[in-house]
C-alpha positions as CSV (number, residue, x, y, z in Angstrom):
1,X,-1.1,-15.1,3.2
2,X,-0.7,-11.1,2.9
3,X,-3.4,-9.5,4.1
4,X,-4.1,-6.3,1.6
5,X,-5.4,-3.6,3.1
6,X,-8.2,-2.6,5.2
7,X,-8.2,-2.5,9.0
8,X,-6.5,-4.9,11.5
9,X,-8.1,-5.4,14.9
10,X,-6.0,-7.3,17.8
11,X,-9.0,-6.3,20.3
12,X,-7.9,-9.6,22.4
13,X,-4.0,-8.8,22.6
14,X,-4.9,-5.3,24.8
15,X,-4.1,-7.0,27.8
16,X,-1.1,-9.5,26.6
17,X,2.9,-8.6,26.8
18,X,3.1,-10.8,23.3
19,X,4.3,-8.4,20.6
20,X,1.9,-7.5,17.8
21,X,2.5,-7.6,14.4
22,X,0.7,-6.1,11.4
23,X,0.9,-5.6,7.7
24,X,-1.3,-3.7,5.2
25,X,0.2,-4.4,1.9
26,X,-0.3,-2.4,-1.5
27,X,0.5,-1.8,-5.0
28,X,1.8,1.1,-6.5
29,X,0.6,2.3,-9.8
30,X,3.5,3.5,-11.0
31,X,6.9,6.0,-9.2
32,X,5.6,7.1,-6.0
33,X,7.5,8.5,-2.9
34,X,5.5,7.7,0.8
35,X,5.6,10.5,2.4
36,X,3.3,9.4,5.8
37,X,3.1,6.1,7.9
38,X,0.9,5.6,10.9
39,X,0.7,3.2,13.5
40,X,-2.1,2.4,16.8
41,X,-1.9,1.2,20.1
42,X,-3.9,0.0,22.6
43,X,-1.9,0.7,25.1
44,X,0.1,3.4,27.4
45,X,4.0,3.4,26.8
46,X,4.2,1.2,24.1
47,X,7.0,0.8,21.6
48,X,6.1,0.8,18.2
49,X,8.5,0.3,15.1
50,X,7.0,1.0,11.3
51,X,9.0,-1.0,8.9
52,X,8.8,0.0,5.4
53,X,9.0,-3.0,2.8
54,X,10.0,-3.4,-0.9
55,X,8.6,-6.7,-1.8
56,X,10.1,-9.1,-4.7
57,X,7.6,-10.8,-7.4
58,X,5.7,-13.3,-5.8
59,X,6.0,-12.4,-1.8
60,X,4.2,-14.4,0.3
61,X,5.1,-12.3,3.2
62,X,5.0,-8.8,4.2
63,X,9.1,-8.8,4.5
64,X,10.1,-10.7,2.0
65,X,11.8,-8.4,-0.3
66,X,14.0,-5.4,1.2
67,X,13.7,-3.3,4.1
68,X,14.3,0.3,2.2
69,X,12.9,2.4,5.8
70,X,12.3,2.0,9.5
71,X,11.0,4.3,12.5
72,X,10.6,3.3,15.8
73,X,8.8,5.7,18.5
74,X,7.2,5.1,22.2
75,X,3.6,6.2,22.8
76,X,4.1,8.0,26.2
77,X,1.1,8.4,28.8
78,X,1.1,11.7,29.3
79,X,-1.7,12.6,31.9
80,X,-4.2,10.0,33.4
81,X,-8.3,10.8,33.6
82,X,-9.5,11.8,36.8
């Protein structure tokens, strides 16, 4: 199932080292360029990679069609509360 947009919560994988995956899914009305992606974390110096997806007719998944962009970046601590 493709999950079409709204917001994902992974509240219980804060604490885990298991990767997290998420998709928010949508339909273009017509020619469109995307110009912004944005991604969250719930955690200090963690790697995130945005992939950006053209889907075939009929996907059932978030990848299945082909991967037209990709951006990976780390979110870097950079000071700590006193």
């Amino acid at each position: 199932m493709i999950r079409r947009g709204g917001t994902l919560s992974y509240r219980s994988c804060l604490l885990s080292d298991t990767p997290v995956y998420a998709a928010n899914v949508f339909a273009a009305e017509g020619d469109c360029v995307l110009k912004y992606v944005s991604a969250l974390t719930g955690d200090y110096n963690a790697d995130v990679t945005v992939n950006v997806y053209l889907l075939k007719p009929g996907a059932t998944s978030p990848t299945d069609g082909v991967l037209v962009d990709s951006t990976s970046e780390t979110f870097v601590l950079t000071e700590t509360a006193a």
